[in-house]
N, C-alpha and C positions, 0 to 999 in steps of 0.2 A: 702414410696414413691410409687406413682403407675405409672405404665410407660405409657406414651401417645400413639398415634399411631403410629408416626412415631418412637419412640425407640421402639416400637413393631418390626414394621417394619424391621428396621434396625437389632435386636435381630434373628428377622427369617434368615434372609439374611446371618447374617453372619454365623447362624450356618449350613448352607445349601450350604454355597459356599466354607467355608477353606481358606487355607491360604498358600500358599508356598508351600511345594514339602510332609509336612509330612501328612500321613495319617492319615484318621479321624475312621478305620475300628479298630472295640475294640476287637471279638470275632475271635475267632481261626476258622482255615478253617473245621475245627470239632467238635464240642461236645458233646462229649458222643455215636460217632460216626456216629454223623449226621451232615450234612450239616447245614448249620445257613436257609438259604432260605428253606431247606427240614425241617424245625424243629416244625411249625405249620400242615406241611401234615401229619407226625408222631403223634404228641401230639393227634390232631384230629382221628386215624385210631387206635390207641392205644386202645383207650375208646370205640372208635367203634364195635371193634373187643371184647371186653370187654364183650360189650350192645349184642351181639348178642349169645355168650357162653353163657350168662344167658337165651337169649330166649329157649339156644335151651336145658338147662337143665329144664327148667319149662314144655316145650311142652314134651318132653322124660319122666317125672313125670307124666303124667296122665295113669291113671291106670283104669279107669273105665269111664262111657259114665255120672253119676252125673258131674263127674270130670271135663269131656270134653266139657261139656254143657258150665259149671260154667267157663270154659275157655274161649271159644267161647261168652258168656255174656260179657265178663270183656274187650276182645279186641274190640270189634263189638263196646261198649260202648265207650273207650278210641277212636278210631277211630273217632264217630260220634263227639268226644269232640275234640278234634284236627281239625276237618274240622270247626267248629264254630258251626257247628249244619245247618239245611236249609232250606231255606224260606217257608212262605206259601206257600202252593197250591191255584195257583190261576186258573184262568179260563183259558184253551188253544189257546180257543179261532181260532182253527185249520180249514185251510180251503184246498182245492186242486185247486191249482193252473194251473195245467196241467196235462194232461194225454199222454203219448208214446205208439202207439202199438205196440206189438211182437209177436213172431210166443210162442201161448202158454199161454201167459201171459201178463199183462201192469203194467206201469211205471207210476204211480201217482206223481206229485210235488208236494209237502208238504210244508207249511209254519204253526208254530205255536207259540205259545211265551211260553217259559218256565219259567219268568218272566213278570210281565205287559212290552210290547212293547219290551223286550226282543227277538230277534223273532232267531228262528232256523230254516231251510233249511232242507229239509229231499227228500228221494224217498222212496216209498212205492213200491215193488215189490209184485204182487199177480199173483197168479194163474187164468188164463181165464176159465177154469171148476170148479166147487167146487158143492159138493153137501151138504157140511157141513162143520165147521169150519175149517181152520187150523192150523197147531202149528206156532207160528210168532216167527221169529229170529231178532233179534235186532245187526247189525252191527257198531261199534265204528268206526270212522277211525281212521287209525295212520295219522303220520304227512308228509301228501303230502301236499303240498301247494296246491291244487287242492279241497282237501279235499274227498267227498265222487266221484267225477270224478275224477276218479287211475282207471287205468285199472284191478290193483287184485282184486278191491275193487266192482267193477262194476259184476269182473268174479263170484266171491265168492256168491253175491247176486243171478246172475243168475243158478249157481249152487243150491240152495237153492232153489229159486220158482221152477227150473225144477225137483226138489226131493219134491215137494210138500208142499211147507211151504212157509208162508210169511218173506218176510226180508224188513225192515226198515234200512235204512241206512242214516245218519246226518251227518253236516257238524260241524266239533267242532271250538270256535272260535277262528278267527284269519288263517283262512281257508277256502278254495272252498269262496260262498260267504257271511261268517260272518267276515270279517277283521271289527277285533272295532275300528280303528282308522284310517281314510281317510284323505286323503292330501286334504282341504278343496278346494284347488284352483284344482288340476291336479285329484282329485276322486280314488288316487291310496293312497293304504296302504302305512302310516307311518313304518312301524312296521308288523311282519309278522311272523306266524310259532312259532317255539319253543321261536323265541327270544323275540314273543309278548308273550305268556305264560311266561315265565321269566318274564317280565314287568308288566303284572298283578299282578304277585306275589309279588310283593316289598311293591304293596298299600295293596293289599290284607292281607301279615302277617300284617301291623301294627291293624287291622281289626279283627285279630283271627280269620282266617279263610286264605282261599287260592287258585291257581288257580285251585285247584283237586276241590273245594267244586262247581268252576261254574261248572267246567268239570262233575262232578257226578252228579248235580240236572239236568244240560240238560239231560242225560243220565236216570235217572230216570223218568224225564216229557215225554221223546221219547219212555217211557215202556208205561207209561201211554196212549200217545198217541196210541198206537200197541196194546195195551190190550181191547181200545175201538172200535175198530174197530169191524165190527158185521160178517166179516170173519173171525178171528182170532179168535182161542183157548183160551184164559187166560189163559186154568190152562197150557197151552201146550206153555209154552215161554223159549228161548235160548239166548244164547247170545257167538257172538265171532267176536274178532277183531286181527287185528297184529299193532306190534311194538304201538305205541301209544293208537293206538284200544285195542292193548295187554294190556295195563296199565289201560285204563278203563273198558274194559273187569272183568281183576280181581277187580277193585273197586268192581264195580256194583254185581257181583258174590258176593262176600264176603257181602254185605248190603243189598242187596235188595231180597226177599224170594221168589218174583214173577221168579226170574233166577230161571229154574230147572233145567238145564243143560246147560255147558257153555266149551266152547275152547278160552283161552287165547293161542294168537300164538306171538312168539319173544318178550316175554317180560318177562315171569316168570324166574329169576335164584336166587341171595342171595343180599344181602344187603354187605358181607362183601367180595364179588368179584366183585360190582358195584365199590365199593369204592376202593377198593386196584388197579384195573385193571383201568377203566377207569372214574372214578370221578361219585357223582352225577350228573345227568342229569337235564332236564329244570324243571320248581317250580314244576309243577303238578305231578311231579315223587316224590315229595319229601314231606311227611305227618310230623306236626310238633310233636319233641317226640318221633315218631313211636319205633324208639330205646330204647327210655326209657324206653317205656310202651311193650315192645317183639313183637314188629310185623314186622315179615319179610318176604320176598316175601311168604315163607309157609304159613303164615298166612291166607293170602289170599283163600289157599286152605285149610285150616283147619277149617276155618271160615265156606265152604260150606258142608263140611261133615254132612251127607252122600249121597248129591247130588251130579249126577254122571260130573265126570268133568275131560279133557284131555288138556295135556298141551303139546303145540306145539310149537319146538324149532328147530333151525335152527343148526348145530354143526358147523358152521364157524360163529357163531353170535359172536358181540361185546360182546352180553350180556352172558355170560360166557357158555358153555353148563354145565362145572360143578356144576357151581351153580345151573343152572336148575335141576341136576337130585338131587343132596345133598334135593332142596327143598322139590319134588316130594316123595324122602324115607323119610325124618322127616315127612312130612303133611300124608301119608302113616299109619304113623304108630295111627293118630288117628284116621282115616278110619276106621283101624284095630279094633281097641278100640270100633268103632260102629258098627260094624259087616259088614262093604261096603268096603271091599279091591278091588272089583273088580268095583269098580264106580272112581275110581283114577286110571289113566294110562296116560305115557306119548306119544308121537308121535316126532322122530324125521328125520329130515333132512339133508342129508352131501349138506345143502345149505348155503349162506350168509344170512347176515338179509332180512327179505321180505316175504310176504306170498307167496311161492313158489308153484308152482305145489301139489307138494305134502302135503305139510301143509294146503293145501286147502283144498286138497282129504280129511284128515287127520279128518279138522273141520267140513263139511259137513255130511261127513261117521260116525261120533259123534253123532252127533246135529239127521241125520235122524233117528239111532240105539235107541237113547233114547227117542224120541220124537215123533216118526212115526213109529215105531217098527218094521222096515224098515231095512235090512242088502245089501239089492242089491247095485252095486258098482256107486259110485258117476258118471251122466255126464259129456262129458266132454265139454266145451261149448267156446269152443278156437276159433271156426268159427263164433260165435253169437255175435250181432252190438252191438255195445256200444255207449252210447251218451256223447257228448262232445259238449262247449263250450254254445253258447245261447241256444243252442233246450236244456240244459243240466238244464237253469234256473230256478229257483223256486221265483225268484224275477225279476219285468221287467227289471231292470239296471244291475240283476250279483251282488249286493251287499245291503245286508240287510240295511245295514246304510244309505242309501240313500232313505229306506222310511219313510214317513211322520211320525214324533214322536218316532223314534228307540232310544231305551238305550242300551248303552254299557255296559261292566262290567265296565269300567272306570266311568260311567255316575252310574250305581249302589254303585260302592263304594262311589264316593262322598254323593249321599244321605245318605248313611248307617253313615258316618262319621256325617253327617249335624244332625240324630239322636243323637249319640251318644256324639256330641257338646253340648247338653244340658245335658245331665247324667253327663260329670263331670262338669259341672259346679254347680250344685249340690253339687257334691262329694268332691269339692278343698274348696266347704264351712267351712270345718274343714281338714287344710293341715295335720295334724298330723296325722289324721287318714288316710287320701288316702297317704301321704307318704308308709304306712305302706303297703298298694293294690301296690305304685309302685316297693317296696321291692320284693314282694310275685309273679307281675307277670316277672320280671325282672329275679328274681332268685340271687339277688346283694346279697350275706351275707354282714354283720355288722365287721364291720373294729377287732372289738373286737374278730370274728368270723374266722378271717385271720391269718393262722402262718406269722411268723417274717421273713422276707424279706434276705436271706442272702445275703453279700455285699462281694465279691470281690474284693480287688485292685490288678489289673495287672500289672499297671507302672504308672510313673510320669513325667511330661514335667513341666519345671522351664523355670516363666517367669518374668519379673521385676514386682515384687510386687503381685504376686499370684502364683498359681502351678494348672496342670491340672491333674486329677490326670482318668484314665480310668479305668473303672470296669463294672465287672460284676453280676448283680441283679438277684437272682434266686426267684421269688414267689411262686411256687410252682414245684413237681417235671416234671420233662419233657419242664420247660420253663425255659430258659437266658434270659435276657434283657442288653445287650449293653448301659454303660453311659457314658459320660464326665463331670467331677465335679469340676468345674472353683470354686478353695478356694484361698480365701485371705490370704497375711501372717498376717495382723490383720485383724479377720475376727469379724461382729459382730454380731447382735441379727438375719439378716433378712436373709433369704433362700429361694430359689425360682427353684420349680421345673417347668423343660420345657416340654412340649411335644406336637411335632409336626405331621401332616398325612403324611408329606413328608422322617420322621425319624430327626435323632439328624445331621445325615450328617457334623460334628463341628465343627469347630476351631470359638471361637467366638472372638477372638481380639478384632477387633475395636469397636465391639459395645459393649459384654459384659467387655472389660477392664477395662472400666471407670467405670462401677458400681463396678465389684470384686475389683477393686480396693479401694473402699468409703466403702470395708466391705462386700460386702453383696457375699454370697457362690450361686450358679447357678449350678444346676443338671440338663443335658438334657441326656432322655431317650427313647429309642425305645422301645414302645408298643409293646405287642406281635403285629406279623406280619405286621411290619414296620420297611423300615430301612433297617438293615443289618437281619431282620428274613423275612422281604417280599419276600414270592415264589409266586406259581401262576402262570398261562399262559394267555393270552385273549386268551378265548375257542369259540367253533364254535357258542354255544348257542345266544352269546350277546356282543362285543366287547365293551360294554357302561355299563356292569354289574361292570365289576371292575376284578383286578387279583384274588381277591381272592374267586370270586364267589362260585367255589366248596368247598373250604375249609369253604367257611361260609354254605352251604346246608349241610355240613357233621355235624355242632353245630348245625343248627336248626335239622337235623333227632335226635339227641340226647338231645334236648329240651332245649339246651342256647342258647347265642347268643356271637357274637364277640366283642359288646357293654359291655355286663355284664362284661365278661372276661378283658377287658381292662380298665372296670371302677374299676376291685377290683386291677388291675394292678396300676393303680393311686394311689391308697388308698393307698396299701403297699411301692412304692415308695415315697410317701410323709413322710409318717411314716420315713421311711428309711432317707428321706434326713433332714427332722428334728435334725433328732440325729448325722450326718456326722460329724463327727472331732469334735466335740463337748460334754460336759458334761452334759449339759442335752438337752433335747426335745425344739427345737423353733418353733415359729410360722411360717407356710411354705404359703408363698404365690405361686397360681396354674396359670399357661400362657397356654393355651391352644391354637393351631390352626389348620384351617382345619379338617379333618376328625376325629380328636381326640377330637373336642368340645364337640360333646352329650356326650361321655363317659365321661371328665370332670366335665360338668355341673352335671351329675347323681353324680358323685363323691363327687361333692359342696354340693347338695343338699341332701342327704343322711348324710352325716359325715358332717356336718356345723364346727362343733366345732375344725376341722382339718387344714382349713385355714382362715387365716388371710383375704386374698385378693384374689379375680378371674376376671382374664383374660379370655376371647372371642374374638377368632378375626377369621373371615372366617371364619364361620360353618355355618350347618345347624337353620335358624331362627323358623321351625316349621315340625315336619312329617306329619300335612294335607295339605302341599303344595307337597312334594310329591303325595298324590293324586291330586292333581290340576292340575302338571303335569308330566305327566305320563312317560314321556319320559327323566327325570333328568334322570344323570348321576352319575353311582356311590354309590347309595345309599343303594343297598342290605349289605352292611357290618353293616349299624346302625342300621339295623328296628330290633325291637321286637315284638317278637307276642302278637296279643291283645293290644299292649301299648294303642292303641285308645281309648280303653274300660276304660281306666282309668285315662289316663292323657297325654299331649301334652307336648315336651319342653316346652314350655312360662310359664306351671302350674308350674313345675320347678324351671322356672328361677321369678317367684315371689314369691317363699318361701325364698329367700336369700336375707340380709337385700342392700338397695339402693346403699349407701353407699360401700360396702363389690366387688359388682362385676361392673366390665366395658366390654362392647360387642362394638367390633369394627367390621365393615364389615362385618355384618352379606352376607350367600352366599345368591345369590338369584337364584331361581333356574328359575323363569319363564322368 
């Protein structure tokens, strides 16, 4: 029997609403001494904490400078592979748009494309005297909404020309004036800051790649930019940014060879006091793997050895001070190793997060010692004008988007998808084998590959003509799953596993009475973190990301995803309800809805021979509409990295015979 829409309908409904005064809550207010809603932050921090002891046993093992090299090859490589890798270089294509005078020195407006029609916003800060090149510093911003118009950010630059070096300073996007997405009617940002970074990233991982990969190639085209310049030094380049600047600072440090010395400020501390203390941060903080493959904040600095590099931290920062210094002594010790203990030092601040007075001093007093061989004490330039607002433009409107033929990264991905629309279609030419690609880049094992499902029964609620019986599904160690399992007293061949985005929530009476009652057994269960295991908070990052945003940036730094996990979650519970009360194994028909559908459909289509029948109702119809639009809701919980690269739902849902599955109410996102 395959249920229509409306007994879909009604199926949801009533597991979702209950019934009378008993409750529908399976799991103890503990398990195993964890909260049920705390039991995905755990399971996640677990591993975490795991991935990070092994980093720091492999980094601690290098004994010799082959060793270190060979080290430094294998992360810098896995790194480059995690970003997707990065586009040509194309032409900059760079012009000066304006010029500021100052008492010493001028302010050039910079516009260039680091991408065709791409275009970046920059100041060039140079020296009014020069009788020969300079060393040019390249400044990141962190995350003002202003972007490179901050006041530290403006001070820091003129600190710098007034110590005799060029500094370049960019607007990152979604900032100052690169916002990628404008309110076409009102010309004001959709979308803004960290929580447009987050937004990038959702189209971005399906892509294999991410919002670090735009964030690093502008960052590299703006070295390019600064290195061309016929003032500037080449071999004599720096590099130092705070808080967000801090994060691409160390990218850029760690990959690119043209950095020779570099001050990351309020951002280097540990990966396993990010996450314990205050969650990951927005996408571009967050490298896919990284954990897997041992790269942790250290890395970043172990990667530049034995270039000389000061890490500047704030000791009232969020970002932990401990971790920063734990980083600084492990990356230390293979300095050590290369004979540069004194080219690693750190600089700190009993300040808050911010490039502070003195962490300025800090980065400056760096950058001139090794660059300009220069020890005299930093300017201090607290009376020197700053420019703000249109005199500050690099574009006539304040905003890149608004000139003729500008591409977003939103506008970038889509083409990169509209590429790779043709590659699998190619590749679905022979499903068996790109099955095998959605395996491999999914990370899904083989049902065969999954221990057995322990089952639980807690208790039993007797009703005319079936019994409900509650339990608890353990798949693997560190996960419960919470179920309700509606059995007939003559029960017979058909079984039907539930699972909903909203949890089991159950008593299903009225709708499911009439089937358990004709026989048929009904298992509804909650998915890891759904249900009675959904924690999470809407965090400052994106209120449209979803609850469990951090807790899914903590599987992607560890190279899964919440998709995989809850599709093998499927697996093993069908398994499981197969065999319920019963002598042998039946055929289990699968109901999926809402945010549990991609992880079903992967379910279907992987393990065919597992159900009988599949349901769709409410899910996502394809992940190239989430790049379509950008601004869906919710959807960083099912993307996979790279899945683009090899196949879409719909490639999916045509390996499953016509007949076998029904899609009701597919979501629509635009």
């Amino acid at each position: 029997m395959r249920m229509n829409t409306k007994g879909m309908a009604a199926l949801a409904c009533a597991l979702a609403c209950g019934a009378g005064a008993e409750t529908v809550t399976v799991l103890p207010q503990s398990v195993e001494g964890v909260a049920p809603k705390e039991m995905m932050r755990h399971y996640w921090l677990k591993q975490a904490l795991a991935a990070t002891d092994k980093a720091d046993a492999a980094r601690a093992a290098i004994a010799t400078k082959e060793q270190a090299v060979a080290y430094q090859n294998r992360i810098r490589a896995s790194f480059i592979e995690a970003l997707g890798g990065f586009p040509e270089r194309t032409p900059l294509s760079a012009r000066v748009t304006g010029t500021v005078a100052r008492d010493g020195y001028r302010i050039e407006k910079i516009l260039f494309e680091s991408q065709p029609q791409h275009f970046v916003t920059a100041w060039l800060y140079l020296p009014q005297q020069m009788t020969a090149p300079v060393p040019g510093v390249l400044v990141p911003c962190g995350h003002s909404a202003g972007g490179k118009d901050n006041d530290a950010y403006e001070w820091v630059c003129i600190q710098l020309v007034k110590s005799g070096m060029a500094a370049l300073i960019y607007d990152p996007i979604d900032q100052g004036e690169r916002m990628q997405l404008l309110d076409p009617v009102t010309g004001k940002p959709r979308v803004s800051g960290t929580a447009a970074h987050s937004r990038a990233g959702v189209g971005s991982i399906l892509l294999g790649r991410g919002t670090a990969t735009f964030r690093i190639w502008d960052g590299m085209r703006a070295l390019d930019y600064l290195a061309s310049r016929p003032e500037v030094d080449a071999s004599r380049i720096g590099c130092t940014g705070n808080s967000g600047g801090g994060t691409l600072t160390s990218y850029l440090m760690a990959l690119d060879p043209r950095v020779k010395v570099a001050a990351p400020s309020c951002y280097i501390t540990d990966l396993r006091h990010v996450i314990e203390k205050i969650g990951p941060q927005d996408a571009e903080q967050n490298i896919f793997g990284q954990l897997a493959f041992g790269m942790d904040h250290a890395e970043y600095l172990t990667l530049r050895a034995p270039a000389p590099t000061l890490v500047c931290s704030a000791v009232q920062d969020f970002f932990a001070i401990e971790g920063a210094r734990a980083s600084v002594s492990k990356a230390r010790h293979v300095y050590e190793v290369l004979g540069a203990a004194d080219r690693l030092a750190q600089c700190e601040a009993d300040e808050k997060h911010g490039f502070s007075v003195p962490l300025r001093a800090g980065a400056v007093g760096w950058l001139k010692r090794w660059l300009c061989n220069d020890v005299t004490p930093v300017p201090d330039v607290s009376a020197e004008p700053l420019i703000h607002g249109p005199e500050a433009w690099c574009t006539p409107k304040g905003q890149v988007m608004l000139l003729p033929g500008a591409s977003s990264v939103y506008d970038l991905n889509r083409e990169c998808n509209a590429v790779l629309a043709k590659k699998r279609a190619a590749l679905w030419r022979e499903p068996d084998g790109a099955l095998e690609k959605v395996r491999r880049v999914t990370g899904i094992r083989r049902l065969s590959e999954l221990p057995p499902c322990a089952v639980e029964k807690t208790g039993t609620l007797r009703r005319d003509g079936y019994a409900i019986d509650t339990c608890i599904l353990r798949p693997e160690a560190g996960i419960v799953l919470p179920a309700r399992v509606f059995v007939p007293d003559q029960p017979a061949k058909a079984v039907t596993l539930y699972v909903n985005g909203t949890g089991k929530a159950a008593d299903a009476e009225a709708a499911v009475a009439d089937r358990v009652k004709q026989g048929e057994t009904v298992m509804a269960v909650d998915l890891r973190g759904l249900g009675e295991t959904q924690g999470g908070v809407i965090g400052d990052r994106d209120d449209k990301l979803g609850l469990e945003w951090k807790d899914a940036f903590v599987a992607y730094l560890l190279g899964t995803s919440y998709l995989a996990k809850r599709t093998e979650d499927i697996l093993v519970c069908a398994r499981a309800a197969a065999a319920y009360g019963a002598g042998a194994p039946r055929p289990v028909k699968l109901e999926a809805e809402g945010q549990t559908v991609p992880a079903a459909l992967h379910a279907a289509a992987l393990e065919p021979g597992l159900f009988a029948q599949v349901t769709l109702r409410n899910g996502l119809a394809a992940w190239s509409e989430v790049l379509e639009v950008p601004l869906a809701e919710n959807q960083l919980i099912n993307v996979v990295h790279g899945a683009l690269r090899v196949y879409d739902l719909p490639d999916l849902l045509r390996t499953l015979p016509p007949g076998a599955v029904t899609v009701t109410d597919p979501l629509t996102l635009r």
